[in-house]
N, C-alpha and C positions, 0 to 999 in steps of 0.2 A: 742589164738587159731589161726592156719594157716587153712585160708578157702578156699578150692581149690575145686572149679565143675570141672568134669570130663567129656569129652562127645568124644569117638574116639580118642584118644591122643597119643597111646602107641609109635607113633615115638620122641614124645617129655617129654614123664610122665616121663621116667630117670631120665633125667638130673634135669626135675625139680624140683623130691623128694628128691634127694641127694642133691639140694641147703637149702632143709630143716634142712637135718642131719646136713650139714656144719655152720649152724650157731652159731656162737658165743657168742649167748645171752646166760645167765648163770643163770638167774630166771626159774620157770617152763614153760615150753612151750608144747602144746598140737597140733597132726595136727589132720585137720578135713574132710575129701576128702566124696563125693559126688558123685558115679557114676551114671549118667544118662543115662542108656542104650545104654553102650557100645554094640558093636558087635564086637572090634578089642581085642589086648590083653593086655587090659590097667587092668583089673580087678584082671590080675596074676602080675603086674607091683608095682600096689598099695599091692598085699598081699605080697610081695616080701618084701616092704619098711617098710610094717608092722612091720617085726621081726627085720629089722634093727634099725628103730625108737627106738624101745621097748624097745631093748637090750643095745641102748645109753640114756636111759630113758625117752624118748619121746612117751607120750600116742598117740594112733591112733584111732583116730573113721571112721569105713568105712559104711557110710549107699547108700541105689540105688536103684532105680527106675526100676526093673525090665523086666516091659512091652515092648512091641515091639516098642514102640515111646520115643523118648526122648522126657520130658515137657519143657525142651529150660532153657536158662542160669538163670534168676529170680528163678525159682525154685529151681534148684540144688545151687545154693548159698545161698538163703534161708536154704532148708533141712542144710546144711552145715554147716548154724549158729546157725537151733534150735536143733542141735545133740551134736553141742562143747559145755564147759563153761566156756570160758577163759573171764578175765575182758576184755581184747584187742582182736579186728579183727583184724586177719593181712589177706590182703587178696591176691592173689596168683592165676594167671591162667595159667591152667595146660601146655600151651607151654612155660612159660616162666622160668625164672633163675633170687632165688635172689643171691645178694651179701651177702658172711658172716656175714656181719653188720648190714648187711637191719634190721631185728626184734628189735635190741637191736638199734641201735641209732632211730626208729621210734619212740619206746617204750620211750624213754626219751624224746621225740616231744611231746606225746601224753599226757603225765602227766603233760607240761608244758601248754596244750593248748586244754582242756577235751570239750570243743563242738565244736570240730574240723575236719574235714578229713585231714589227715595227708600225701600228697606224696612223691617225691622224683623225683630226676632228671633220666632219664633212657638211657641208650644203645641201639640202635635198630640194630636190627640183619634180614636180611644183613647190612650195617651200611650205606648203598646209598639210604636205601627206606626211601620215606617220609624226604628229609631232613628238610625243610620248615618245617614242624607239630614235627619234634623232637627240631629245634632248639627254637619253639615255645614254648614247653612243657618245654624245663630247663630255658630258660630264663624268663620267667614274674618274674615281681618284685612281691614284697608280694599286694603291692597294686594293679596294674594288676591282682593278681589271683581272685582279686572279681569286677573289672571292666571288663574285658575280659570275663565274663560269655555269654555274646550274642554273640558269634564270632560263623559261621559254625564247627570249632573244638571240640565243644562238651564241659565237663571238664575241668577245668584248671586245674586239677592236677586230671592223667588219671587215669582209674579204676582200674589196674592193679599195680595200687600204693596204692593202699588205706589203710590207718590203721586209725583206731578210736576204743574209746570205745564201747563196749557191748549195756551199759545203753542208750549213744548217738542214735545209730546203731537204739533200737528198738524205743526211744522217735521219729525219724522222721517217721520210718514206713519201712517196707521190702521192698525189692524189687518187681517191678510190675512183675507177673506171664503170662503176654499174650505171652511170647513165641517168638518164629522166625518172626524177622522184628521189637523188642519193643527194643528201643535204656532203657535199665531198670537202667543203669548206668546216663543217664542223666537224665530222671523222678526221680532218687532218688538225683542227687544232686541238680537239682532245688527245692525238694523237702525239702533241707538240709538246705538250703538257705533264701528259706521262713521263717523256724522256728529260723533263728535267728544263726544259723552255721558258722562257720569261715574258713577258707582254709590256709592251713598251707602248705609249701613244704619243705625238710632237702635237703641239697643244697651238695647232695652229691649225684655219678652216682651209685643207689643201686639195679636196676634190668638191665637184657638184657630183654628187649620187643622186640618180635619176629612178624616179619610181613610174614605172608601168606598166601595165595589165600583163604585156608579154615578157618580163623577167623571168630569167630563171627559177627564180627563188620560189616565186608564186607555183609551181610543181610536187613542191617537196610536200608531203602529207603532217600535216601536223603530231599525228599519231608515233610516224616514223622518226620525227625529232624526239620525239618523249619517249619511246622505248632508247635511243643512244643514250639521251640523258640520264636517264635510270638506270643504264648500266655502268655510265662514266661514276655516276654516284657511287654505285655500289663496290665499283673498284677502288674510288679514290679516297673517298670517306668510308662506309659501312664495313671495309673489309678490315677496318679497325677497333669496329665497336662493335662491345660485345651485349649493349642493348641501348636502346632508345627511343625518344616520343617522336609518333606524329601530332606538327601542330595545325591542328584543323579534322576536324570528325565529321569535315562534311564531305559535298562532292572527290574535291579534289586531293583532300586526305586519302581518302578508301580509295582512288585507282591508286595511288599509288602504292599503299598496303598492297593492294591485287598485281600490280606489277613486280611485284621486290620478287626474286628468288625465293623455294622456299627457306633456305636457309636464313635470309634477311628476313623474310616475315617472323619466323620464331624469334627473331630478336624486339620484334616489337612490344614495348613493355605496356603503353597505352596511348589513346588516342585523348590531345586536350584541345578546349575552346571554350568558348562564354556563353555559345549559346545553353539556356536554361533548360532547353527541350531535350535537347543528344545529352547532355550531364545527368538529367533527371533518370533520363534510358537507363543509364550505368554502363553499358557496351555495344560494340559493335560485333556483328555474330557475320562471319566470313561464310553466307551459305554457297559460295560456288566449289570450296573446299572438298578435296575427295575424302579427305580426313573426318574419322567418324570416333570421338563429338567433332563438331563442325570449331574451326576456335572460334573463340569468344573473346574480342580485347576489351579491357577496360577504358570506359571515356571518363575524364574527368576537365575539373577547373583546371584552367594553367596554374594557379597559385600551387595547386597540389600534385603539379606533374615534376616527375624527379630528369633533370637534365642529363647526358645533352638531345637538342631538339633537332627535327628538321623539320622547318616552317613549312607550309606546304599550300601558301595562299597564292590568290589573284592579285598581280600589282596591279 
C-alpha cells in the first residue's frame, strides 16, 4: 500500500501520483491517499489518478476529513493505513516524487529485514537546499543509522522514505495525533527503536524530496524536537549510567545539564572543553536550581575528563 496524506497540494499532487502509476513493481500494489481538508484542488487531482490507477490496475482508496479544519499529518496518515490492506507501507508525501524502482527494490529490502523501517538515499529539489542534512541523510553507514539517532536531524532514514511492514507498522503503535507542531515522524521512530526495530537504508537515490517554505516539517518548534531528544537520551543511554561528562561547557552543554531530569543532573560528574577561559573558571554553578547550595559542576580539560562522554556540540 502507497500511503499518501494529502492537505493543500494540488501544485505538486500531479507529479506525485504519476510517480505511482510509473512504477515498476510487478506484484499487486494498492494506493491509499488521505484527504485532510483540502480547500485547493487536490480532491479532482486525486479522482483524476483514480481512473488512471484503476485502468493500469492499481486499486485506489480515497478516504477525507471533510470538516473545515485539517486534523494535521498523524491523522491523515493514520486514516491512510487503517483504509489500505497491503502487507507493505510504502509511504509517500504528497509533494514528493518516487523513482520507478523506489516500491520494488524497498519491497525486496523489507522481506530481507521484517522489523525494520526501510529508507533510501533521496534528491532534494531545489538540489542547493539543505546540502549539509541531504549529504547527511545518504551517507550514514548502516551502523551510523542507529548511532546518529540523537543528532538535531531527526531520523536517520527520513520519513518520507519509509517502507516497512503492516504487522511492524501497528506492533510499534501509530502515529501521534496532536497535530501542528508534533514532529509524529520522530515520536514514532524513537518509538520504533525502543521496541527493538532496526534501520535499514537501499543505497540507491529513489525519491526527489522537495524542500518548501510550506512543509510540514517547517511547523515543528525546534525546542520541541530537543526536549523528545533529551528524553529519548535519557531512556536509552543515561538510564544506565551511573555518571558522566558533558562534552562542551558552553552554550549548548548547560541547556542540556538544565534539561536532564533532576536525577540525570546528579549524575553529572563535570563539564569538559579547550576553551582556556571556562577551564580557568573551574565550574559551572546551576543558578536557576531550587537547591540550596545551588550545584556547582566541575569544568575541566578533556585530557582530564574521566569517560564516558556525551558530546554536546554544533555539527
Amino acid at each position: 500500500s502507497v500511503i499518501v496524506p494529502v492537505h493543500n497540494s494540488d501544485c505538486w499532487l500531479d507529479e506525485c501520483l504519476k510517480s505511482v502509476w510509473e512504477q515498476d513493481f510487478k506484484e499487486t500494489m494498492e494506493l491509499s491517499v488521505f484527504n485532510d481538508a483540502s480547500k485547493d484542488g487536490s480532491a479532482e487531482i486525486i479522482e483524476k489518478w483514480k481512473i488512471k490507477l484503476e485502468d493500469a490496475g492499481v486499486p485506489v482508496i480515497v478516504g477525507s476529513n471533510d470538516s473545515s479544519q485539517p486534523r494535521g499529518v498523524g491523522f491523515a496518515k493514520n486514516q491512510a493505513i487503517i483504509q489500505s490492506s497491503g502487507t507493505y507501507l510504502c509511504f509517500l508525501d504528497s509533494d514528493d516524487v518516487m523513482m520507478p524502482q523506489r516500491v520494488r527494490l524497498q519491497h525486496e529490502a523489507a522481506i530481507q529485514h521484517p522489523n525494520s523501517i526501510i529508507g533510501c538515499q533521496v534528491r532534494r529539489e531545489p538540489l542547493e537546499s539543505t546540502e549539509r542534512y541531504t549529504r547527511w541523510i545518504n551517507n550514514l553507514t548502516e551502523e551510523q543509522l542507529l548511532t546518529q539517532v540523537f543528532t538535531s536531524h531527526g531520523p536517520t532514514v527520513i520519513m518520507p522514505t519509509w517502507f516497512c511492514s503492516r504487522e511492524w507498522f501497528f506492533h510499534v503503535g501509530k502515529f501521534d495525533e496532536g497535530g501542528k507542531g508534533v514532529p509524529e515522524d520522530l515520536l514514532f521512530f524513537y518509538k520504533h527503536i525502543q521496541k527493538g526495530g532496526e534501520v535499514f537504508r537501499v543505497n540507491r537515490c529513489l525519491l526527489l524530496y522537495r524542500y518548501h517554505p510550506q512543509a510540514a516539517t517547517h511547523s515543528v518548534l525546534e525546542g520541541t524536537i530537543w526536549n523528545h531528544r533529551v528524553r529519548f537520551l535519557e531512556e536509552r543511554v543515561l538510564s544506565s549510567w551511573t555518571s558522566f561528562t558533558i562534552w562542551n561547557a558552553g552554550k549548548q552543554g548547560k541547556r542540556l545539564y538544565r534539561s536532564l531530569s533532576p536525577a540525570n543532573r546528579k549524575k553529572v560528574a563535570a563539564f569538559c572543553d579547550v576553551d582556556e577561559k571556562k577551564i580557568t573558571k573551574g565550574f559551572y554553578t546551576y543558578e536557576e536550581s531550587e537547591e540550596r547550595p545551588r550545584p556547582r559542576i566541575p569544568v575541566c580539560h578533556f585530557r582530564d575528563a574521566t569517560p564516558p562522554f556525551i558530546i554536546c556540540v554544533k555539527l
